[in-house]
C-alpha positions as CSV (number, residue, x, y, z in Angstrom):
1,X,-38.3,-14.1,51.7
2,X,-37.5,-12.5,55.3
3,X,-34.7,-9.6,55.0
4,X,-32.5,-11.8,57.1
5,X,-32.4,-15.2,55.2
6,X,-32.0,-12.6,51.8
7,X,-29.2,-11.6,53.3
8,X,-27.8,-14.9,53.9
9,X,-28.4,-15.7,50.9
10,X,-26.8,-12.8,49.0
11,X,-23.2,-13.2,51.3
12,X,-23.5,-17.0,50.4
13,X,-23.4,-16.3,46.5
14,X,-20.7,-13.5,47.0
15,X,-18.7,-15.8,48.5
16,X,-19.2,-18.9,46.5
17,X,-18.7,-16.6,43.2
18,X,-15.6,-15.5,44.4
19,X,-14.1,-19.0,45.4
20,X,-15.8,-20.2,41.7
21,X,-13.2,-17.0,40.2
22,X,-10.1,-18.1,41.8
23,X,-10.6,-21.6,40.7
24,X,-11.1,-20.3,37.2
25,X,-8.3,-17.9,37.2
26,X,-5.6,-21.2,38.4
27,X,-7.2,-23.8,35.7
28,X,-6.7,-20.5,33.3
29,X,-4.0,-18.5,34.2
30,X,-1.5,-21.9,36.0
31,X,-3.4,-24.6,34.4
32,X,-4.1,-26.2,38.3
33,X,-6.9,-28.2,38.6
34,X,-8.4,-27.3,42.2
35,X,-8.7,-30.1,44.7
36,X,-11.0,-32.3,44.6
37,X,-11.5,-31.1,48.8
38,X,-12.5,-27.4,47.6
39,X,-14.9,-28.6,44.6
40,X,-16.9,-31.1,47.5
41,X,-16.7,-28.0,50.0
42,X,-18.7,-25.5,47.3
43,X,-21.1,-28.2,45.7
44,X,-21.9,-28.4,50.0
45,X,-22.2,-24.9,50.0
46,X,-24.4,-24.9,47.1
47,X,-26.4,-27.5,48.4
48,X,-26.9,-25.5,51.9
49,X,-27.8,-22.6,49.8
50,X,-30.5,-24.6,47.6
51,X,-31.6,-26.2,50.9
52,X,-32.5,-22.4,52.5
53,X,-33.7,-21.1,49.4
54,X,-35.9,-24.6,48.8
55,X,-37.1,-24.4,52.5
56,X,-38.4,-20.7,52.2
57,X,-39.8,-21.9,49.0
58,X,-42.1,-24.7,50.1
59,X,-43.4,-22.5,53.3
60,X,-44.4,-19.8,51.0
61,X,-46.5,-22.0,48.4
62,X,-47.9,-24.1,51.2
63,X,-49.3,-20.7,52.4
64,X,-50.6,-19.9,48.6
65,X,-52.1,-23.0,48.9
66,X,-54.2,-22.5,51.9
C-alpha cells in the first residue's frame, strides 16, 4: 500500500473510531440513541474506507497474479 493511501487510511479510522466513542459514551453515559443521519454517514464512511482498502487490494493480487 502507497504511503499516501496508508495515510488516508489511518486518518479515516482515527476519525471514525472517535465518532464510534462519542456515540457509545451518549447510549452509555445519557442513554441517547444517535441519529439515524450519523449511523448512515459512518456505515458510508466505512464503506469509502473498505472501497480504498478493496481497490488497493485487487491491483496488488492481480499483480501476484501475473
Amino acid at each position: 500500500m502507497s504511503q499516501t493511501k496508508r495515510e488516508q487510511v489511518i486518518t479515516h479510522i482515527r476519525y471514525l473510531r472517535q465518532e464510534l466513542r462519542e456515540m457509545h459514551l451518549g447510549i452509555i453515559e445519557d442513554d441517547l440513541l444517535p441519529e439515524p443521519s450519523e449511523i448512515r454517514g459512518l456505515i458510508a464512511q466505512f464503506e469509502a474506507l473498505l472501497e480504498l482498502i478493496e481497490g488497493n487490494t485487487k491491483i496488488q493480487s492481480n499483480a501476484e497474479a501475473a
